[in-house]
Structure formats: structure tokens, C-alpha cells
N, C-alpha and C positions, 0 to 999 in steps of 0.2 A: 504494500500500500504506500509506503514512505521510500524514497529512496534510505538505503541505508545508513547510519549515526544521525538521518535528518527527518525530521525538526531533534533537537533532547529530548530525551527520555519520551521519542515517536505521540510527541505533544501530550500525554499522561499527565495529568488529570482531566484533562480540556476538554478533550473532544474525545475519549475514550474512557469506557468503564476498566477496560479488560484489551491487551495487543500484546501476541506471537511474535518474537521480534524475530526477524530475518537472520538467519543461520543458512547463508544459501551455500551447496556440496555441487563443489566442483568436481573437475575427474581426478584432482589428486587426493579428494578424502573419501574417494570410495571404491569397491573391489569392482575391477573394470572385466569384460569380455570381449570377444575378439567380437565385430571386426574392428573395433576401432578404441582399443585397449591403452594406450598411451597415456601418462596421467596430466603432460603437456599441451597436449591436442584442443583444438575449438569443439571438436564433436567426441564423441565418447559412448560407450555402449554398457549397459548395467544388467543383471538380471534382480537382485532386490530393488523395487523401485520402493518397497516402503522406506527405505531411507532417503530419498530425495525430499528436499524443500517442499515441493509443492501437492506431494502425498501428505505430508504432514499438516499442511495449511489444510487441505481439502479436510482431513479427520479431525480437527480443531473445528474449524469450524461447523462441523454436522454434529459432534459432540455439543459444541455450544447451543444450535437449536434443541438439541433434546432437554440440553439443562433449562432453555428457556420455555419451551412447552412442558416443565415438570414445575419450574417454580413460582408458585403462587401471586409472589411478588411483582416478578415479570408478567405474568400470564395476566395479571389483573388489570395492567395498564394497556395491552393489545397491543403495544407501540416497541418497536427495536429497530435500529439499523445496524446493521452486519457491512464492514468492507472488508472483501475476503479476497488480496492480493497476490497474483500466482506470478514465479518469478519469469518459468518460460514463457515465451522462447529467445530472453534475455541469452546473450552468450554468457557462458560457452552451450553446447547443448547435450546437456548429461541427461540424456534417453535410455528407457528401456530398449533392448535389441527388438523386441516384440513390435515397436513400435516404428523403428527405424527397416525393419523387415518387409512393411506394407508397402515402402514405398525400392527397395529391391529389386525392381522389375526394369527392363526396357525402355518399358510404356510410363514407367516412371519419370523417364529424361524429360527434357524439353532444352530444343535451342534458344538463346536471348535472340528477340525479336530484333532489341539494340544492344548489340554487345558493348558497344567504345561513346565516349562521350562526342556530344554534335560539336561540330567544329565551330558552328557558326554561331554559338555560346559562348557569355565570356567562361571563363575557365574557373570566375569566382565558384558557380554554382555547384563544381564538383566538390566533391569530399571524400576521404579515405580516413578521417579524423577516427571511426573506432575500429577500423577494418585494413589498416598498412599492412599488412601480414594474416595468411591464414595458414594454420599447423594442422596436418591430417597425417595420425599415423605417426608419428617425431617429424614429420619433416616440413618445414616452413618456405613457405611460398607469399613471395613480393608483391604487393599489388601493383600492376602493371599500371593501370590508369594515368593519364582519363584517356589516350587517342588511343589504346589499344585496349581489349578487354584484360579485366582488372587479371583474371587467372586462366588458366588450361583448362579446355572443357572438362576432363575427369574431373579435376576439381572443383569446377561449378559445379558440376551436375550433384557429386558428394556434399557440398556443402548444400545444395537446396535440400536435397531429402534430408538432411539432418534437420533443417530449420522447419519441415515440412513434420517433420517425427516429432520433435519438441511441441508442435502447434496443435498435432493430435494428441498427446499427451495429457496437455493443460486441457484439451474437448476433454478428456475423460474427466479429469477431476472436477471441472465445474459443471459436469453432468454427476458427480456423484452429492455436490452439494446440492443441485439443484432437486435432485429424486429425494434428499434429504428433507426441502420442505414442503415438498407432493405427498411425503409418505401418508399423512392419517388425515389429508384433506384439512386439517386446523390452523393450519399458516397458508398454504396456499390460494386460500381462498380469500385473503385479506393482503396477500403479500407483493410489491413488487417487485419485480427482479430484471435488473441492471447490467446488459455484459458490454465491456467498453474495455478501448486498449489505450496507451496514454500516449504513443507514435506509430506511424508507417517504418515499411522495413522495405528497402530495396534490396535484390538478392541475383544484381550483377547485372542489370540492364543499367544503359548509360555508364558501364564501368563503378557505379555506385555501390557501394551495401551498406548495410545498418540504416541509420538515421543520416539526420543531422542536415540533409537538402531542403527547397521548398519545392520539391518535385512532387507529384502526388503521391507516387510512392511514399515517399520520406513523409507528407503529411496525414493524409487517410486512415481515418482509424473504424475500427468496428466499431457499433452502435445498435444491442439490441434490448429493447424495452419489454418486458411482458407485463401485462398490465390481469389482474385478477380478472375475471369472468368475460375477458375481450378477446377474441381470436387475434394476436397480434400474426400469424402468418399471412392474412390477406392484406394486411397495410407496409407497403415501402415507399418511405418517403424519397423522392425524386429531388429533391433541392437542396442546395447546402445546408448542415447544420452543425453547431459548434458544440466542444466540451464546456466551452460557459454558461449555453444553453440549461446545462442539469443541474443546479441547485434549483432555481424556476419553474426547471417542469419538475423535480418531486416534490417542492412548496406546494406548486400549485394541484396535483394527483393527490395530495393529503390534505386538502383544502386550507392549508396555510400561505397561499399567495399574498392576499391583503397585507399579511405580515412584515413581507419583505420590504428592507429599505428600500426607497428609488433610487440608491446611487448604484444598487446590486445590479451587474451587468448580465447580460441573457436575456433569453426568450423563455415560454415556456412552450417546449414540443408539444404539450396534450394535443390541440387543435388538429397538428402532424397525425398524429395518433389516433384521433377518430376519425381522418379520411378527410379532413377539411383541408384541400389545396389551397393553399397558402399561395402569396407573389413570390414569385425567384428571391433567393435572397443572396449576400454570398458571405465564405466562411476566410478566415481570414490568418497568416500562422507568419513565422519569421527567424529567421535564422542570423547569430552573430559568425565572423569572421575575425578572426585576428592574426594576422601574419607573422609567422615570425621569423624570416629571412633582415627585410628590411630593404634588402636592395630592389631596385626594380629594373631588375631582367627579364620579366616575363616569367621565369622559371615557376610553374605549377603549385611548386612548397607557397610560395609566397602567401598566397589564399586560403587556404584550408586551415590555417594554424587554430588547433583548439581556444576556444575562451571559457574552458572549463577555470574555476576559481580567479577569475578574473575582473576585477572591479569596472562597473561600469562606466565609468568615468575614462578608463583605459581601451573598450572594444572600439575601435577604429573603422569596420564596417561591417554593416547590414543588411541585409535582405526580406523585401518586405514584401507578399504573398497575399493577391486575394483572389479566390474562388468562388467562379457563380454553377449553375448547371452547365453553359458550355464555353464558358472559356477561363483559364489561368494567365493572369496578369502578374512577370514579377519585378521588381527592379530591384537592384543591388547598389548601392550608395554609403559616401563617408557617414560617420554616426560620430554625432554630438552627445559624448557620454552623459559629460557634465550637465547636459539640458536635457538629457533621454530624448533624443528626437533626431531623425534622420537628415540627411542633408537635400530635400529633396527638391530645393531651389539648382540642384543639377543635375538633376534631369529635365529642366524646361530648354536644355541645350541639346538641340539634335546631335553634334557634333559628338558628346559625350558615346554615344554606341558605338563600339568595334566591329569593325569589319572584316578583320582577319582575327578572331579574338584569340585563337592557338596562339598569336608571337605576339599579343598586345601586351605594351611594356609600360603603359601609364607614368608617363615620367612626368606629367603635369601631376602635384602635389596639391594643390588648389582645389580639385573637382574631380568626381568621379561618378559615372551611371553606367550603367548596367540591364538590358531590359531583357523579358522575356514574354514573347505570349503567344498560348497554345488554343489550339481548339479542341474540347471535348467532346462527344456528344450525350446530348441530354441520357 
């Protein structure tokens, strides 16, 4: 639920009664099998999966609904909320074999449609920031990127199904929490249930993986709502919609809307939800950059440099993202820490776009833009 050591002590007393704090089991603390045995490795293969992470989250938390349908105290109030945080398919990905097996076939591959990044982008957009290297096996592979694909197909195609195995995995457990409050009809019927991821994952198209772009990949996240006595399989919402979105719509599904301050940002989905077609709207996401060559050669490093623990007064530049049903709009620009705000008085300069953006070498200091725009279909 919390990224790791964050917030202290996982905000306790505040916002929680009761939190599992995250022990997440890599492949070096657990008893590995072939084929992908290596305690170094990105992917990794297990036969006990009750010892991983997100086995144990799932049985905490179906444990905790029984305690909360046993005790009087709770049961009297009718009111709980459970966030019940699964780590996959977070790297590395420590899978049962069982799981990594399904996808063992052929028919499992798949070629990238775009293996290497477009030429005709600047080169901000890319990113290797949690992906420079992938281990399969002990042995460590470069990421190639961005004009050529990041790796060897063997090794795309192993690494998809790994990331493909981990995704079935985490379906299994949050289908065991989920039959946990189905089981006697007494939660289910008053309860709703929330499946949401907190990034997109790119998995080697455009040379990309992980996170960390405004590509849709990199942005996209799942989003499913089941709502007590509502068929939600016949409703798909069609239009943008954002993670700000959901404190408002579960305000407003528990009748606590009026509640909420006006400065509380979001929509509330319900409307989505009962089938009321709503205007286009669009969703909106953003990415910092911080270089850390310094020279401007053009050279690729220069852009992607992490701004993990990095004061914002210090991020240098930004990429700012917005989303409608059919088109993505992005520009990349210097970022004015100190004032949180984009520089985006440069982009009213046509000139600021590259046109060979492969060997653009931006030796003007002063100004810098960036654009991108795609078309979707609805």
C-alpha cells in the first residue's frame, strides 16, 4: 500500500487501525527452482509460494475479514475499509514455476510491434531509469536503447512471460481475497470492491520498460469498481478517468459527498458507473527528468537521469501529459523548481521542436520544448 519506510510508522495511528508492513522476498531469500534459479536474477522461479509477500498479504487480509465478521464491535458499525496492497509484479519477479509454466509455450511469444524508440522524438521521452540492465539466469544484459531494441528477443520474450506470470499470480490472490468477502453473502452485499494499479508498465516497445514515461504504457492503469447489487460487467467507461477521481467516487457510493471539502480535487465516477455518458474528459500525468551528464552533447544519458530523492527546487525538467479518448498531447520543458511550474512560455516558440531529435544537442540554455502528439482511437 505505502511505498516502503514511507510515510513512518506506514502513517499508524492516522489512517490505520491495524498494517502488515512490507517484508517483500526477493530470489535471494528464498529456495529457488530451475528454470530460472539464480538468487541475482530479475525473474526467478519458486515452488513454496506460501512464502512470498503477496501470499501472505492475501491470508492477512481474509483473516482480517473473518475477524471483522466475528467481532461484534466491528460488525455493529457495518463500516470498514481494507487496502490490501500486492507487491507484484513490482521487480524482481519471484513466481511460482506453476505460474511462469502457462505462459511456456510458442504461442506465448509475441514480437514488439515497436521494438527501438521513434527517431522523430526528442530523446527526453525515453527512459531506462529502473531497467539499464536485465539478469536472467546470472547473466546481465545492457539495455540497448533507445535506437535499437533495449534487448535480444530471447530475452524479451523471457522477460515478458515472467512479468506476465507475476500478473497472474497477484489475479490469484486478489481473487482469493475477493471469494473471501463472497463467502456467506454478509459483506458482499454491502461491500465495494476496488482493483486499481498505481503505474503502467512498458515491456520493451519503444525500447522502454518499467515506468517512468508519459507514454501510455508508462501511464495506464487498471481500474475496476464492483459496486454491491450492480452488474458492473456491462459498464466500460470509454473516457478518460483519473486516480484523483476515487476518494469522490467512494465519498460519494457511501453517501458522504456533501462532506467533502471543495478544494478536494476529482470527480466522482458513480455517474460512469451507472451508464451515464458523461463529455470526453481528459486525464492528465507527468514525469521529472534530471540529467546528470551536464554537458550537452546530445548523448542519451543526459535525459533520463533519475530524480528519485531529489529536491524540487533542483528537477531541471518536465514532462507534462494530457489525455483525452483520442489523442495524447505531451510537451517536455525546463521546470521552475522553486515556483513548481513549468516553463511553458517555451513552447509558444515553434522553433523550440527538433527535427533530427536523435543528435539534438540543445546548447541554447535559455529555452527548451519538447512536443508530442499521438492519435488514439476512441
Amino acid at each position: 500500500t505505502f511505498h516502503p519506510a514511507l510515510p513512518a510508522n506506514y502513517d499508524l495511528p492516522y489512517s490505520w487501525h491495524d498494517y502488515l508492513p512490507l517484508v517483500d522476498v526477493k530470489c535471494d531469500a528464498v529456495d529457488l527452482v530451475p528454470p530460472y534459479n539464480h538468487s541475482e536474477d530479475d525473474l526467478c522461479t519458486v515452488e513454496d509460494e506460501t512464502k512470498l509477500q503477496d501470499y501472505k498479504v492475501a491470508s492477512a487480509a481474509i483473516e482480517w475479514l473473518n475477524d471483522f465478521r466475528k467481532d461484534e464491535s466491528y460488525s455493529a458499525k457495518k463500516n470498514f475499509f481494507f487496502a490490501v496492497g500486492m507487491r507484484r509484479p513490482h521487480l524482481p519477479w519471484v513466481v511460482p514455476k506453476r505460474m511462469l509454466d502457462l505462459y511456456n509455450t510458442s504461442s506465448a511469444s509475441s514480437k514488439l510491434a515497436q521494438p527501438s524508440f521513434p527517431r522523430d522524438v526528442h530523446n527526453i521521452a525515453w527512459s531506462d531509469e529502473a531497467f539499464g540492465t536485465a539478469t536472467l539466469n546470472g547473466t546481465v544484459y545492457e539495455n540497448q536503447g533507445p535506437w535499437t531494441q533495449a534487448f535480444p528477443d530471447d530475452v524479451t520474450d523471457e522477460l515478458r512471460k515472467g512479468y506476465a506470470a507475476a500478473v497472474s499470480w497477484v489475479d490469484e490472490q486478489v481473487g482469493r481475497v475477493v471469494r473471501a468477502v463472497d463467502d456467506d453473502g454478509s459483506l458482499s452485499s454491502t461491500t465495494i470492491v476496488a482493483l486499481v494499479g498505481d503505474h503502467g508498465y512498458s515491456l520493451g516497445s519503444k525500447a522502454c520498460w518499467t515506468k517512468h514515461t508519459n507514454f501510455d504504457l508508462g501511464t495506464r492503469v487498471p481500474l475496476i469498481i464492483r459496486l454491491p447489487g450492480h452488474d458492473a460487467s456491462q459498464v466500460r467507461v470509454g473516457v478518460p478517468v483519473e486516480l484523483v477521481d476515487l476518494y469522490r467516487t467512494f465519498a460519494d457510493l457511501v453517501g458522504l459527498l456533501p462532506e467533502v471539502a471543495a478544494d478536494v480535487q476529482g470527480k466522482s465516477l458513480r455517474p460512469h458507473m451507472l451508464g451515464v455518458v458523461g463529455e470526453d474528459d481528459a486525464a492528465f500525468s507527468q514525469y521529472d527528468r534530471c540529467p546528470t551528464d551536464g554537458a550537452t552533447t546530445g548523448n542519451v544519458t543526459r535525459w533520463h537521469g533519475p530524480c528519485k530523492r531529489v529536491a524540487m527546487e533542483n528537477i531541471s525538467y518536465m514532462g507534462m501529459s494530457m489525455r483525452t479518448s483520442a489523442w495524447r498531447y505531451t510537451a517536455w520543458m525546463r521546470f521552475d523548481g522553486a515556483n513548481n511550474r513549468g516553463r511553458w512560455e517555451d513552447c509558444d516558440d515553434d522553433d523550440q521542436d527538433c527535427e533530427d531529435c536523435e543528435d539534438d544537442d540543445d546548447d541554447d540554455d535559455s529555452s527548451f520544448c519538447a512536443r508530442e502528439l499521438y492519435a488514439h482511437a476512441p
